[in-house]
Biopython code that builds the backbone (N, CA, C, O; Angstrom):
import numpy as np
from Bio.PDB.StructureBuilder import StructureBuilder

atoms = [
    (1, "UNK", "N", (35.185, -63.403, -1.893)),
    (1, "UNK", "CA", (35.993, -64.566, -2.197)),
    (1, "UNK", "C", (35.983, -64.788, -3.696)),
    (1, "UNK", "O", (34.972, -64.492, -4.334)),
    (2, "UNK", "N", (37.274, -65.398, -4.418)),
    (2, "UNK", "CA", (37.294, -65.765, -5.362)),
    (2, "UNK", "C", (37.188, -66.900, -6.068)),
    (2, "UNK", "O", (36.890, -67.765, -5.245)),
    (3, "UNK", "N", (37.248, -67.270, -6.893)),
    (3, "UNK", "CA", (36.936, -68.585, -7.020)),
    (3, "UNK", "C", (37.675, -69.367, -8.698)),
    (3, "UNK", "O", (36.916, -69.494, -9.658)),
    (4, "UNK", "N", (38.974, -69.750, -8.791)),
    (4, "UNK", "CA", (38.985, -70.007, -10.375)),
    (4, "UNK", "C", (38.394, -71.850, -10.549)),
    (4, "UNK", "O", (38.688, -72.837, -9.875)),
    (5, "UNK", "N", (37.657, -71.722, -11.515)),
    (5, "UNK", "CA", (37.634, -72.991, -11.919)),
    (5, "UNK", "C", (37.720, -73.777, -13.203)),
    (5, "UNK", "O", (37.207, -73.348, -14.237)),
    (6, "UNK", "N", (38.485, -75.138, -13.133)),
    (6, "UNK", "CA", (38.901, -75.976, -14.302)),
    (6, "UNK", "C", (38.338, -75.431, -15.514)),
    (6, "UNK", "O", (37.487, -74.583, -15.247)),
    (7, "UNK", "N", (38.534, -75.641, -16.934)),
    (7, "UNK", "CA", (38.174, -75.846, -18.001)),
    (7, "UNK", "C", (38.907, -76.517, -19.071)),
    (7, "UNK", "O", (40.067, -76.912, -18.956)),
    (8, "UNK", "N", (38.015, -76.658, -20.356)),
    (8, "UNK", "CA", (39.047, -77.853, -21.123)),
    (8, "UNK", "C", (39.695, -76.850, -22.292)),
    (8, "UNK", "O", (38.968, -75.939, -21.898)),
    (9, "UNK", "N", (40.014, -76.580, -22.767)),
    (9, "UNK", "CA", (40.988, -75.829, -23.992)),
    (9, "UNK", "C", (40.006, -76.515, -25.218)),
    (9, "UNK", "O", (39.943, -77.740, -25.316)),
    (10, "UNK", "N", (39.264, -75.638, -26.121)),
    (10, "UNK", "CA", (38.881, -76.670, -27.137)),
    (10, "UNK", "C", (39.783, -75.818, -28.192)),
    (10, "UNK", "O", (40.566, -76.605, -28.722)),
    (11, "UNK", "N", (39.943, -74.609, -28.645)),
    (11, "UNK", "CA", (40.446, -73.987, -29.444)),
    (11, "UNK", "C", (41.355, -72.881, -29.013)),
    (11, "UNK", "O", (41.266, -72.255, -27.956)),
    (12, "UNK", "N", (42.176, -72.729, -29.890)),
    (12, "UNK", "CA", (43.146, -70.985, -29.499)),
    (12, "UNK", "C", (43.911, -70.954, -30.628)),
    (12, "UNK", "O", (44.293, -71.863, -31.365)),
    (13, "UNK", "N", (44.125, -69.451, -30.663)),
    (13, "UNK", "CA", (44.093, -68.473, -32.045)),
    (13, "UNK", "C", (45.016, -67.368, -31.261)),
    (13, "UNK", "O", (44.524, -66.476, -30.570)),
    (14, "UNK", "N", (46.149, -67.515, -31.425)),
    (14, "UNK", "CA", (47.119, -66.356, -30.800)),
    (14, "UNK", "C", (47.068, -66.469, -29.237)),
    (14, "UNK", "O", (47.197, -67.632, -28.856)),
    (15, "UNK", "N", (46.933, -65.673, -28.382)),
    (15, "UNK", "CA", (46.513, -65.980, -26.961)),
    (15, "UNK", "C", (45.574, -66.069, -26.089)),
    (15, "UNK", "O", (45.488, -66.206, -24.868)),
    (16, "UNK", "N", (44.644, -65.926, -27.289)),
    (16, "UNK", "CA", (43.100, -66.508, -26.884)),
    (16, "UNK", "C", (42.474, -67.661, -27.121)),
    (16, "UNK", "O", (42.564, -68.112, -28.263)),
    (17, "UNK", "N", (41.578, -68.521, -25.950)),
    (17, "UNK", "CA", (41.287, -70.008, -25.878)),
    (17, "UNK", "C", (40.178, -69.678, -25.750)),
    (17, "UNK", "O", (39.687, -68.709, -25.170)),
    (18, "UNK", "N", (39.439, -71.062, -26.686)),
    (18, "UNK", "CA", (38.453, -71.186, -26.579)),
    (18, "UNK", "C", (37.732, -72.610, -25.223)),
    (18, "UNK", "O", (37.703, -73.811, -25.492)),
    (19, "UNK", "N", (37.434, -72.234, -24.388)),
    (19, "UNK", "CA", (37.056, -73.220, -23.253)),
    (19, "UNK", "C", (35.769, -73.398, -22.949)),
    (19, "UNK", "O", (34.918, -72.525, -23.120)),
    (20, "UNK", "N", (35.468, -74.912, -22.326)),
    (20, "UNK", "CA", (34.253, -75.551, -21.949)),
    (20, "UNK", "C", (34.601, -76.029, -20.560)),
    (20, "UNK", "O", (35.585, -76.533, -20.019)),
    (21, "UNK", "N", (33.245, -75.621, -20.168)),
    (21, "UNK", "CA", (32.919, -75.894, -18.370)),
    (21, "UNK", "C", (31.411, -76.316, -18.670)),
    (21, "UNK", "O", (30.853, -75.278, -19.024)),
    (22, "UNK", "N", (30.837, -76.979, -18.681)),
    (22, "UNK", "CA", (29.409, -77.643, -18.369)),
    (22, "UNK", "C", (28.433, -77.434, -20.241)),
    (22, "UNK", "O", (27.242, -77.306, -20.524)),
    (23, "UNK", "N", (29.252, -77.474, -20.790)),
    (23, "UNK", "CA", (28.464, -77.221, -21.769)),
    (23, "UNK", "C", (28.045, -75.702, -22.492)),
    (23, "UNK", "O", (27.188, -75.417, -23.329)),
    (24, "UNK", "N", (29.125, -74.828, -21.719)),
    (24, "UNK", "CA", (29.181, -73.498, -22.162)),
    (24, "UNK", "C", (31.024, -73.477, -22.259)),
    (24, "UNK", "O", (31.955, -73.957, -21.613)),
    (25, "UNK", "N", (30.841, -72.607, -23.484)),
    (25, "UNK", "CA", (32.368, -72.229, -24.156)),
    (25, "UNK", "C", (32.127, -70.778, -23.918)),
    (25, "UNK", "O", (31.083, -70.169, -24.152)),
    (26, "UNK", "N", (33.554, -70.172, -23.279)),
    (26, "UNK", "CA", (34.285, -68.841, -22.706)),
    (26, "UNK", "C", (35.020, -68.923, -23.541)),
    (26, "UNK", "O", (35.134, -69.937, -24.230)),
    (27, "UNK", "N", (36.060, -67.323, -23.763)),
    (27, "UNK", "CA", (36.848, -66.865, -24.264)),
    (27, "UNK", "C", (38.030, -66.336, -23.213)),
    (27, "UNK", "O", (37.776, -65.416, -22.435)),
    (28, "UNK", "N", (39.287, -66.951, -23.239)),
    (28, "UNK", "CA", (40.176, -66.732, -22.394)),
    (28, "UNK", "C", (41.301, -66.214, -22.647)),
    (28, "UNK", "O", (41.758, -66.679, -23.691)),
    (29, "UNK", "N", (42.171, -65.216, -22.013)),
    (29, "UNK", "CA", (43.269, -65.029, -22.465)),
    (29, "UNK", "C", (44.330, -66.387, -21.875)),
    (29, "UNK", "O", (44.366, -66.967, -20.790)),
    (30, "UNK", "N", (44.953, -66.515, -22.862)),
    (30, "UNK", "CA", (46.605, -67.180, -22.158)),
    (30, "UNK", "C", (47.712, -66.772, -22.487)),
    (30, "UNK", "O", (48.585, -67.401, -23.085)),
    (31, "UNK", "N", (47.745, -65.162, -21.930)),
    (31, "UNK", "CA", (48.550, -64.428, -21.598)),
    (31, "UNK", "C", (49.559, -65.106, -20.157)),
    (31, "UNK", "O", (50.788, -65.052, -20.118)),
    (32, "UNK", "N", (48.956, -65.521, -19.418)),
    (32, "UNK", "CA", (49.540, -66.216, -18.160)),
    (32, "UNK", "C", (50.464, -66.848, -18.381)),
    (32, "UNK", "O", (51.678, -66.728, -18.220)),
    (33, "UNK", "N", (49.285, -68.122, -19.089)),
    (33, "UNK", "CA", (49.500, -69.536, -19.451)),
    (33, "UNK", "C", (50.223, -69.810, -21.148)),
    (33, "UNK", "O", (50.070, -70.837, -21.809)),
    (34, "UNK", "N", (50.986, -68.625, -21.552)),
    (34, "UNK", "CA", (51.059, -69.367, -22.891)),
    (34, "UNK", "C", (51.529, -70.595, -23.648)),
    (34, "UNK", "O", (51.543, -70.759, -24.868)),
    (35, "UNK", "N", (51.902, -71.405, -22.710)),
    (35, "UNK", "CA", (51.943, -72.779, -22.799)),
    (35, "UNK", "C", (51.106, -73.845, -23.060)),
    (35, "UNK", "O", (51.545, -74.958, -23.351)),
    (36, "UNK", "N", (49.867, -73.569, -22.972)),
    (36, "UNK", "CA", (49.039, -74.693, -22.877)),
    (36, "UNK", "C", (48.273, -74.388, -24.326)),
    (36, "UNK", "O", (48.135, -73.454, -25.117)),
    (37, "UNK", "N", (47.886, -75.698, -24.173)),
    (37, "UNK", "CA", (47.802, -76.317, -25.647)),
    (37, "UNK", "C", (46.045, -76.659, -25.648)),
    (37, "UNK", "O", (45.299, -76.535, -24.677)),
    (38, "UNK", "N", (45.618, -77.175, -27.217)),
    (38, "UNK", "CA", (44.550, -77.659, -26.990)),
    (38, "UNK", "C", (44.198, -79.025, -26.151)),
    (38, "UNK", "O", (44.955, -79.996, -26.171)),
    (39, "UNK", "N", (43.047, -79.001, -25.459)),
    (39, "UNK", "CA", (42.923, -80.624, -24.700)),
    (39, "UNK", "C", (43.503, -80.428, -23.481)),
    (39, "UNK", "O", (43.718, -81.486, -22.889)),
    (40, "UNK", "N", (43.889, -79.261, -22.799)),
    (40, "UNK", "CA", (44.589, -79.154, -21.654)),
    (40, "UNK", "C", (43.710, -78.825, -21.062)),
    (40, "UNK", "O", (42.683, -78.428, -21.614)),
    (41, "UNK", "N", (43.871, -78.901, -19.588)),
    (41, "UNK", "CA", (42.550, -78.571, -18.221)),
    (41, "UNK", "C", (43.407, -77.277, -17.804)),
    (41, "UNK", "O", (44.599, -77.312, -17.496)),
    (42, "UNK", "N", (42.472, -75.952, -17.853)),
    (42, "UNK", "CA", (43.217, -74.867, -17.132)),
    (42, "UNK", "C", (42.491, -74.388, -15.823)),
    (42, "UNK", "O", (41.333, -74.799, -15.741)),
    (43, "UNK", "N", (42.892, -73.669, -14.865)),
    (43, "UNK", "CA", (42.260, -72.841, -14.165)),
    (43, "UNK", "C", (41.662, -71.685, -14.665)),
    (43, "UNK", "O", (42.404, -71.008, -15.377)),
    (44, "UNK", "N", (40.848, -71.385, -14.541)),
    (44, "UNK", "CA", (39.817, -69.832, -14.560)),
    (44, "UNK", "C", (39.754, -68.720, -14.280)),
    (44, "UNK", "O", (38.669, -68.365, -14.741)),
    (45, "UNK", "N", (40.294, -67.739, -13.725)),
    (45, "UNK", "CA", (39.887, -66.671, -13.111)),
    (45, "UNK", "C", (39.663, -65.435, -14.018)),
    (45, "UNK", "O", (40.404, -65.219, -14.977)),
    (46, "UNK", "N", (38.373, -64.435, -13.616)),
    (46, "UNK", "CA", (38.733, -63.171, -14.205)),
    (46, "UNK", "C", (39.108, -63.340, -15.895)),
    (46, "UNK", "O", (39.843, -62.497, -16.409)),
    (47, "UNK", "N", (38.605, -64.379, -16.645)),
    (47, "UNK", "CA", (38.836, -64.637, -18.040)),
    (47, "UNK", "C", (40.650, -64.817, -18.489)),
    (47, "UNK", "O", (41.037, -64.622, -19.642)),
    (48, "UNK", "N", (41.638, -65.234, -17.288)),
    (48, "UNK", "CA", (42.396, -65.446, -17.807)),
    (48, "UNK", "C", (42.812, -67.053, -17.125)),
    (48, "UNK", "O", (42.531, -67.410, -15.981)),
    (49, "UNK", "N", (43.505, -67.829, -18.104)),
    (49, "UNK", "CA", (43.984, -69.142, -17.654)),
    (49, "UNK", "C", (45.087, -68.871, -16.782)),
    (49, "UNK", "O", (45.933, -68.095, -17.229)),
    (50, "UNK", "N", (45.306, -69.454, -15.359)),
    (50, "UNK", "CA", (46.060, -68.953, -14.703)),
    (50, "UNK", "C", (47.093, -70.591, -14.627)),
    (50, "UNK", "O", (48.301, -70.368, -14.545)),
    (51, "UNK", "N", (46.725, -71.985, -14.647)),
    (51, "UNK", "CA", (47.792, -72.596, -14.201)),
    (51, "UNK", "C", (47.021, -74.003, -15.028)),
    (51, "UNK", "O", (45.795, -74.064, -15.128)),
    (52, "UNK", "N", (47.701, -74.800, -15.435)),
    (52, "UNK", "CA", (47.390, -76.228, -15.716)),
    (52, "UNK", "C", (46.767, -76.823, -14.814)),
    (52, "UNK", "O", (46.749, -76.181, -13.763)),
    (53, "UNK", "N", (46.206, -77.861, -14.783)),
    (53, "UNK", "CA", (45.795, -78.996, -14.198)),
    (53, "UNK", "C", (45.021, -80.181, -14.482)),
    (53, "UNK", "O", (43.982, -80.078, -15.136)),
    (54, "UNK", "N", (45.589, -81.744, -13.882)),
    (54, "UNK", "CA", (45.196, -82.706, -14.386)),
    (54, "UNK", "C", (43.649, -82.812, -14.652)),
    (54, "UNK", "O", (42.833, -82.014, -14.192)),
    (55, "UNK", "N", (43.300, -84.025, -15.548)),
    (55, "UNK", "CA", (41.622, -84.198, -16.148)),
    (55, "UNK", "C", (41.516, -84.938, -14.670)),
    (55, "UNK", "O", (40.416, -84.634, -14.210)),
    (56, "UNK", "N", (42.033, -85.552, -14.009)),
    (56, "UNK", "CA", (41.542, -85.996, -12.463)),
    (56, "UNK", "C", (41.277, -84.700, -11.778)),
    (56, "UNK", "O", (40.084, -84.514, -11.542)),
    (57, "UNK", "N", (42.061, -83.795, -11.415)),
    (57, "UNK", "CA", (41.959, -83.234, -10.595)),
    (57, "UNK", "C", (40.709, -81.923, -11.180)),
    (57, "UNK", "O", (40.193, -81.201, -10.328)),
    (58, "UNK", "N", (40.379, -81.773, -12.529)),
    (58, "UNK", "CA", (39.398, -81.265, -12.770)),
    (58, "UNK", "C", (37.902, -81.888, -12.762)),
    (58, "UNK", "O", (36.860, -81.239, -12.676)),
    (59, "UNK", "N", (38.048, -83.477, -12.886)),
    (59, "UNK", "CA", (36.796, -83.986, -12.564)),
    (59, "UNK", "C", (36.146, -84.097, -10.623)),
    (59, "UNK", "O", (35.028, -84.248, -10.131)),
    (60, "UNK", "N", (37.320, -83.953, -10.131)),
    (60, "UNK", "CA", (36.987, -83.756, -8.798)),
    (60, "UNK", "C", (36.679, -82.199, -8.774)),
    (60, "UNK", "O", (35.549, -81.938, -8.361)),
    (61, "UNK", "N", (37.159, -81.534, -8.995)),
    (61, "UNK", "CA", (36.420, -80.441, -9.069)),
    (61, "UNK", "C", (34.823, -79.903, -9.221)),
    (61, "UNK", "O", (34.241, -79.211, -8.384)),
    (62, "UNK", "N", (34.308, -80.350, -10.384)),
    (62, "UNK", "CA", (33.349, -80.736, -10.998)),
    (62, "UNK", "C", (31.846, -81.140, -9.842)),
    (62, "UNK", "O", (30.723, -80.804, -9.464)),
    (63, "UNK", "N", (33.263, -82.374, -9.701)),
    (63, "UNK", "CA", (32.183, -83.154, -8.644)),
    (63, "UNK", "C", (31.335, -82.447, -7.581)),
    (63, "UNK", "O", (30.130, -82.468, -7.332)),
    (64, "UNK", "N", (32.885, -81.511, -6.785)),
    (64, "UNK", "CA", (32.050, -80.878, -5.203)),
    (64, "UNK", "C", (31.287, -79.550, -5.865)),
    (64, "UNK", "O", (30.329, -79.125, -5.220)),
    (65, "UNK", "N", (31.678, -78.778, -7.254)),
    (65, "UNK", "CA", (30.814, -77.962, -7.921)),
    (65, "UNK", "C", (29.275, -78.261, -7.534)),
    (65, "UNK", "O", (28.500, -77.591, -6.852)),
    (66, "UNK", "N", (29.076, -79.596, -8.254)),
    (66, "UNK", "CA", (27.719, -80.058, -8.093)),
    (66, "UNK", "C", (27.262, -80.284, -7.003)),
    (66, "UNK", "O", (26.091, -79.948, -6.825)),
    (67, "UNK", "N", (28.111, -81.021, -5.723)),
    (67, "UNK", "CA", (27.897, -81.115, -4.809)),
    (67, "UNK", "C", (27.048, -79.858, -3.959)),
    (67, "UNK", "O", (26.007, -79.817, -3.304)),
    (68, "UNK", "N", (27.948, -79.018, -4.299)),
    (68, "UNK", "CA", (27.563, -77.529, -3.825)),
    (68, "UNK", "C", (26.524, -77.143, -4.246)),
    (68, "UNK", "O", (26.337, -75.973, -3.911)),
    (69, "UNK", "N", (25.555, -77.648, -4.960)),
    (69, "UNK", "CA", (24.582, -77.031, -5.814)),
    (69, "UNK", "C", (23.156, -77.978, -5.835)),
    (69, "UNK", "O", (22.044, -77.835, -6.344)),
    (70, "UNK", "N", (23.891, -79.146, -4.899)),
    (70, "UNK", "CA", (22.484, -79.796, -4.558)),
    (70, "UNK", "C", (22.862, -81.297, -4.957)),
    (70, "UNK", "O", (22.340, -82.216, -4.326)),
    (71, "UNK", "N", (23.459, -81.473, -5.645)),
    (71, "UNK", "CA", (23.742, -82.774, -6.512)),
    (71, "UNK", "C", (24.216, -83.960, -5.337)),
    (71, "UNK", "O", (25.058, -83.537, -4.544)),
    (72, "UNK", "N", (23.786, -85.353, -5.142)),
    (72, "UNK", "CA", (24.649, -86.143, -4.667)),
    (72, "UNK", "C", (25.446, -86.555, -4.347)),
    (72, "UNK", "O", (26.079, -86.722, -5.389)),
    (73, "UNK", "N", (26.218, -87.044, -3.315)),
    (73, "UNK", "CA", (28.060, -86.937, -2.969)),
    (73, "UNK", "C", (28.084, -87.522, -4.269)),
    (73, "UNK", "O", (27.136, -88.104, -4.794)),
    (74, "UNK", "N", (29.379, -87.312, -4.834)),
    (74, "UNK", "CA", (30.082, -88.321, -5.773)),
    (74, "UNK", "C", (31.556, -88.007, -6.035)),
    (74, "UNK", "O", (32.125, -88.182, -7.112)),
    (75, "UNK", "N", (32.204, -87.431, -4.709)),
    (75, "UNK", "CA", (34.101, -87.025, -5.275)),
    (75, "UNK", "C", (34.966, -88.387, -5.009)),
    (75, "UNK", "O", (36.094, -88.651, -5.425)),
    (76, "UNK", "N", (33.796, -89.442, -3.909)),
    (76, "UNK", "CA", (34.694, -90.959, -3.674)),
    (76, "UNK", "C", (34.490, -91.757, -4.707)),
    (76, "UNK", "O", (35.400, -92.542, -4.974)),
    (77, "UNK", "N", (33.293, -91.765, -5.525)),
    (77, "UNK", "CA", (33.365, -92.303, -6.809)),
    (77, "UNK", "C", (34.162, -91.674, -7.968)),
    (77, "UNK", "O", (33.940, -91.962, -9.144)),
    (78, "UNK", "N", (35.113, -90.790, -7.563)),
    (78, "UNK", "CA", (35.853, -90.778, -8.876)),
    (78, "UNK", "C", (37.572, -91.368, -8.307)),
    (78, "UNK", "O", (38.418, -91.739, -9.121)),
    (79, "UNK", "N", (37.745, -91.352, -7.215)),
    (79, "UNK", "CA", (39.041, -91.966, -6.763)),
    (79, "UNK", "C", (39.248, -93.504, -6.656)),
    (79, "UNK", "O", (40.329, -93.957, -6.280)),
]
sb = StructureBuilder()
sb.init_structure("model")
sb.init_model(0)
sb.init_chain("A")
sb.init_seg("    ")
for serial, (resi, resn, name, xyz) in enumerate(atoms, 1):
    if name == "N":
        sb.init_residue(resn, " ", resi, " ")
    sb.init_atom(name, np.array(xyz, "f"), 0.0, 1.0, " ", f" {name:<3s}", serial, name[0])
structure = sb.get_structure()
């Protein structure tokens, strides 16, 4: 199974982004995505940005991440 997940755009330099997920910054192509800008929430996969998506719908993300990993419900406290 695969799995892409959210990140935030902090930098990009031609079609490579610089992105944050938990306090670690990746290097991404946005070859896909060359639309997106800095401050944008992308999807993940395989080091390339595959589709936009809202800062809601990436903090729910987030949420069942942690969830999954031991952490406390918390996806009804963000709605």
């Amino acid at each position: 199974m695969c799995l892409a997940v959210p990140a935030k755009i902090i930098e990009i330099k031609d079609l490579l982004a610089k992105v944050e997920l938990s306090g670690v910054t990746k290097d991404v192509s946005l070859m896909l995505l060359p639309e997106a800008q800095v401050g944008d929430y992308v999807l993940v996969h395989a080091g390339f940005a595959m589709q936009k998506v809202d800062e809601k719908e990436a903090e729910e993300t987030y949420a069942l991440l942690n969830e999954m990993d031991g952490a406390p419900r918390a996806v009804e406290a963000l709605s």
